[in-house]
C-alpha positions in Angstrom: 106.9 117.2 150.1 104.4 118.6 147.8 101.2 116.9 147.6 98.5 117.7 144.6 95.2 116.3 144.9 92.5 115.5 142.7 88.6 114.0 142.3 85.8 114.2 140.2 82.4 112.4 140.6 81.4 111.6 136.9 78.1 110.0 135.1 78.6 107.5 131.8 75.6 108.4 130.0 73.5 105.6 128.8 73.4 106.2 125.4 77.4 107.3 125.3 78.9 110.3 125.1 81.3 112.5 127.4 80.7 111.7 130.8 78.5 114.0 132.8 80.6 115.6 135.7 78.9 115.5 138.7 81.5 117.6 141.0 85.3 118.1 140.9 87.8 119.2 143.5 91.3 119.6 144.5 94.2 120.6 146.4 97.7 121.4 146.5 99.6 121.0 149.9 103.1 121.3 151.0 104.3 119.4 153.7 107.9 118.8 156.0 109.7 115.9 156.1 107.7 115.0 160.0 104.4 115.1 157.5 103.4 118.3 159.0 101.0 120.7 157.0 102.8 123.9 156.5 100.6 125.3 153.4 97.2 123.7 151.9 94.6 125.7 149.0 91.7 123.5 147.5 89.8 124.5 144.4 86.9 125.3 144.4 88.5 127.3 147.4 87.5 126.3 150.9 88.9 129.4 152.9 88.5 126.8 156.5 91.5 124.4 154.9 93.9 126.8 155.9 92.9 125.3 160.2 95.3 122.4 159.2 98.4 123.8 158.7 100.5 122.1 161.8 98.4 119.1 162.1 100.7 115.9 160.6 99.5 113.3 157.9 98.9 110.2 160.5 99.1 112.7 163.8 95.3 112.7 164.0 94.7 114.8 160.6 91.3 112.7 160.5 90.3 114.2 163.9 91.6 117.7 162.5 89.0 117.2 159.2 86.2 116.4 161.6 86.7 119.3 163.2 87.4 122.3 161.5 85.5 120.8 158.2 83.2 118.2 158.7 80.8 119.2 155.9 83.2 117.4 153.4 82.1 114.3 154.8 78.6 114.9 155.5 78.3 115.8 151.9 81.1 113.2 150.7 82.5 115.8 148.6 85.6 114.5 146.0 87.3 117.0 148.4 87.0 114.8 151.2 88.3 111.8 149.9 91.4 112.8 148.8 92.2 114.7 152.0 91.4 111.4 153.9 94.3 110.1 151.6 97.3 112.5 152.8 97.8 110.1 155.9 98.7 107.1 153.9 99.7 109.1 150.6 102.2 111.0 152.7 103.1 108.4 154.4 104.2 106.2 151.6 105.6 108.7 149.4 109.4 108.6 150.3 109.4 105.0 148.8 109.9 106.7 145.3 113.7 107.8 146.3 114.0 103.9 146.1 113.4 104.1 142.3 115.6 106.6 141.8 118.7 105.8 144.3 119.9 102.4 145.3 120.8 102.3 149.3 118.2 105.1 149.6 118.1 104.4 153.3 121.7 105.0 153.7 121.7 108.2 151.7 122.8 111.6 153.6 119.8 112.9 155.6 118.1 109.7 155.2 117.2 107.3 158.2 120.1 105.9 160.2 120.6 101.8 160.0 119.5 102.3 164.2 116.6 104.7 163.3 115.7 101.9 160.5 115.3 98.9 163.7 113.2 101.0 166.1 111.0 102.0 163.6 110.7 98.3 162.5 109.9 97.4 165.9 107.5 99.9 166.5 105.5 98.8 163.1 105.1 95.3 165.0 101.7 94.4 165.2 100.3 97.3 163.3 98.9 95.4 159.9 98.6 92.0 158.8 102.3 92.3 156.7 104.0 92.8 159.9 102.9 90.6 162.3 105.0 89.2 164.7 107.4 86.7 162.9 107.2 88.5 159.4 109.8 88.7 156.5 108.9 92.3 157.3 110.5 92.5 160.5 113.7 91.7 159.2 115.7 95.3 158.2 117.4 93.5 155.5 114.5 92.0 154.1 112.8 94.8 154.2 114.7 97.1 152.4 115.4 94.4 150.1 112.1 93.8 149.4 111.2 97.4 149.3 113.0 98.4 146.9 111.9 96.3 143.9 108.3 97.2 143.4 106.3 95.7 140.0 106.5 97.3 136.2 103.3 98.7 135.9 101.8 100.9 132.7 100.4 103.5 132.7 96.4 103.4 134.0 95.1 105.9 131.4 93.9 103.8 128.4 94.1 105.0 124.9 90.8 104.4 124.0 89.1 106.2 127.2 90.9 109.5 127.4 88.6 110.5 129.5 88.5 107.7 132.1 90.7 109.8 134.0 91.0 113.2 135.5 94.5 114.8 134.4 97.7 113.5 135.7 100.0 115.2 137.3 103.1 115.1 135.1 106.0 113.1 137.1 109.4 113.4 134.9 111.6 113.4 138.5 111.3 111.5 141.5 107.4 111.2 142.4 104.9 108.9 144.0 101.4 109.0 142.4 98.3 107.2 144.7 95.5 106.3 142.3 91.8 105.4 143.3 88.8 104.5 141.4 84.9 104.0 142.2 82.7 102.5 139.9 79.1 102.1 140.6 76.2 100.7 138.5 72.8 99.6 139.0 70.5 96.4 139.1 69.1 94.4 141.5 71.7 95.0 143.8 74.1 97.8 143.4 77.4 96.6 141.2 80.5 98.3 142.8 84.3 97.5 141.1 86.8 99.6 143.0 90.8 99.6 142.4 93.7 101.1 144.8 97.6 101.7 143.2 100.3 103.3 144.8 103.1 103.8 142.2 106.2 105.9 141.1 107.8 107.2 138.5 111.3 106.0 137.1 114.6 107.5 135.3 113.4 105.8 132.3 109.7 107.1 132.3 108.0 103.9 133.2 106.2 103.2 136.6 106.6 100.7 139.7 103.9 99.6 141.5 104.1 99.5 145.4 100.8 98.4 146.5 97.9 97.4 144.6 94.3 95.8 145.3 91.1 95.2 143.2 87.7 95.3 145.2 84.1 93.6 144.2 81.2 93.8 146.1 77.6 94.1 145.9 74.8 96.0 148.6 71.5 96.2 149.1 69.6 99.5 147.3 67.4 100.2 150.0 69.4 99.7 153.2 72.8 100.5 151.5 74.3 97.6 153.2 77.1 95.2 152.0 76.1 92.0 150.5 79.5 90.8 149.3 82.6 92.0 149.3 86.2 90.6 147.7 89.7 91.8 147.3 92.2 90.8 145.1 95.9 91.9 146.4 97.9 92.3 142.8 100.7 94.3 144.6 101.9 93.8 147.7 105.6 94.0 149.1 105.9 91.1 150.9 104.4 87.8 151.3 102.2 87.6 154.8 100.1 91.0 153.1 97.4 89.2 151.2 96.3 87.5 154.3 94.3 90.5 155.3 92.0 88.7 152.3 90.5 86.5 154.0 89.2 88.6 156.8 86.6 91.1 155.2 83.8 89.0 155.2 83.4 90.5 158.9 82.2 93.6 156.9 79.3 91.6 155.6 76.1 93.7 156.4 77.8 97.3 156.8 76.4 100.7 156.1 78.2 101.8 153.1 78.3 105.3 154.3 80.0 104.1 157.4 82.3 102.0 156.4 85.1 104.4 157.3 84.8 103.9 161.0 83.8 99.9 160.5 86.9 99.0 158.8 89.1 100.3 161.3 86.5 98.5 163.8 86.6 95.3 162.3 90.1 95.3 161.2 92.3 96.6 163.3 96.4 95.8 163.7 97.5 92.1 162.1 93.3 91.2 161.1 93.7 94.1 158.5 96.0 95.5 155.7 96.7 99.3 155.9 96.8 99.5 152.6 93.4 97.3 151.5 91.8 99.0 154.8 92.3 102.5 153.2 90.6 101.2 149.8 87.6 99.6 152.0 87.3 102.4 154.0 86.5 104.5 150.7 83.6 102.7 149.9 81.6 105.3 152.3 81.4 107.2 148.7 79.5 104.8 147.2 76.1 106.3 148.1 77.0 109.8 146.8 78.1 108.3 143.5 74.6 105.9 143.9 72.9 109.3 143.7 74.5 111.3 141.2 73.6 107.8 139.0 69.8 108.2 139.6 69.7 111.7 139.5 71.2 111.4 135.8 69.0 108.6 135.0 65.9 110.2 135.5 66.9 113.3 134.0 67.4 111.4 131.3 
């Protein structure tokens, strides 16, 4: 699996114009079928990235970016966001086959139909869409289910070329994980924040897997969170938007720890692993808060 990162922290000048970039990073990692690290390079370069080849996406790789580079969080550097994504990027990548190959499952090499029920039974209890009782827990359903995914277009739009970083081109089987952060002040600070996972097709449109839109408001001085919502647009099966209607226990959170408070607050069947990762990259907020008034009283 071959895993290409990117980020950029950008400002919308007031008076128009190109956006000012703010910082830009990325990476390009290769990685076994287990999820395991076997080659990683960022640019800029950051020579200490090379400390996480043999740790595996979901085997603790957050532990493994504490410690060998936690100045990527302390600074919330674009860098850090996106390699707090391989986990659930990594993890969710093979559904693209599924656009690609009916009975993907069932193809040689793939996960036997045995393989398939322990792994269901193992994902019991771990998020809202498979809690005990599910249409998830069922293998048929599940593949079934999993398989479909939604016609989406494409998220760059015509008239904002530069709304977006560049792409990586996908003409062949690939999953593409999509993030955005936007941040403007008032009163309160305005955040509208929007997750995708989606792949590419033979016919050169895209299927969405998973897809949420986030609103919320906090507090400039405290950077706490004064409202929060979610809307689930994309979900693969019918108990995941319940994980809705449980946020509001993030009411009054430090942006800038929101990572750990999600996973706190929402743990197993209260949360969605899916609308947990896009809550959980709210802790950015603050840098993109500063980056705003630095530009605005430059300007």
């Amino acid at each position: 699996m071959r895993l290409i990162g990117r980020a950029r922290d950008i400002v919308t000048p007031p008076t128009g114009g190109a956006p000012i970039l703010c910082a830009e990073d990325s990476f390009d990692a290769e990685l076994r079928p287990d999820r395991t690290i076997v080659a990683i390079e960022a640019e800029p370069p950051r020579p200490k990235l090379t400390q996480l080849i043999g740790t595996r996406g979901g085997g603790r790789l957050r532990h493994a970016l504490e410690h060998f580079v936690p100045e990527e969080r302390r600074h919330a550097t674009p860098l850090y966001l996106i390699l707090d994504d391989i986990s659930g990027a990594s993890l969710v990548a093979p559904w693209a086959w599924s656009q690609w190959q009916k009975n993907w499952l069932e193809s040689p090499g793939s996960i036997t139909r045995p393989q398939l029920n322990r792994m269901i039974q193992d994902m019991a209890g771990i998020c809202t869409g498979f809690a005990p009782g599910s249409s998830s827990l069922d293998p048929e359903r599940l593949v079934g289910q999993s398989e479909d995914g939604t016609p989406t277009p494409e998220l760059r739009h015509p008239a904002d070329p530069e709304g977006w970083h560049a792409f990586t081109l996908q003409t062949t089987v690939g999953m593409r994980r999509a993030r955005r952060i936007d941040v403007r002040l008032g009163n309160v600070i305005f955040i509208e924040a929007a997750f995708q996972d989606s792949a590419a097709k033979p016919d050169g449109t895209r299927a969405a897997l998973h897809e949420y839109d986030l609103t919320a408001t906090a507090d400039p001085g405290s950077m706490r969170l004064l409202t929060v919502d979610a809307t689930p647009r994309v979900l693969p099966f019918g108990e995941c938007p319940g994980a809705v209607r449980n946020i509001s226990r993030l009411l009054g959170s430090e942006l800038s720890q929101l990572r750990q408070t999600v996973l706190d607050e929402l743990p197993g069947t209260l949360g969605c692993t899916h609308l947990n990762d896009a809550l959980r990259a709210l802790a950015e907020v603050p840098a993109l808060v500063n980056h705003l008034r630095g530009a605005l009283s430059a300007a």
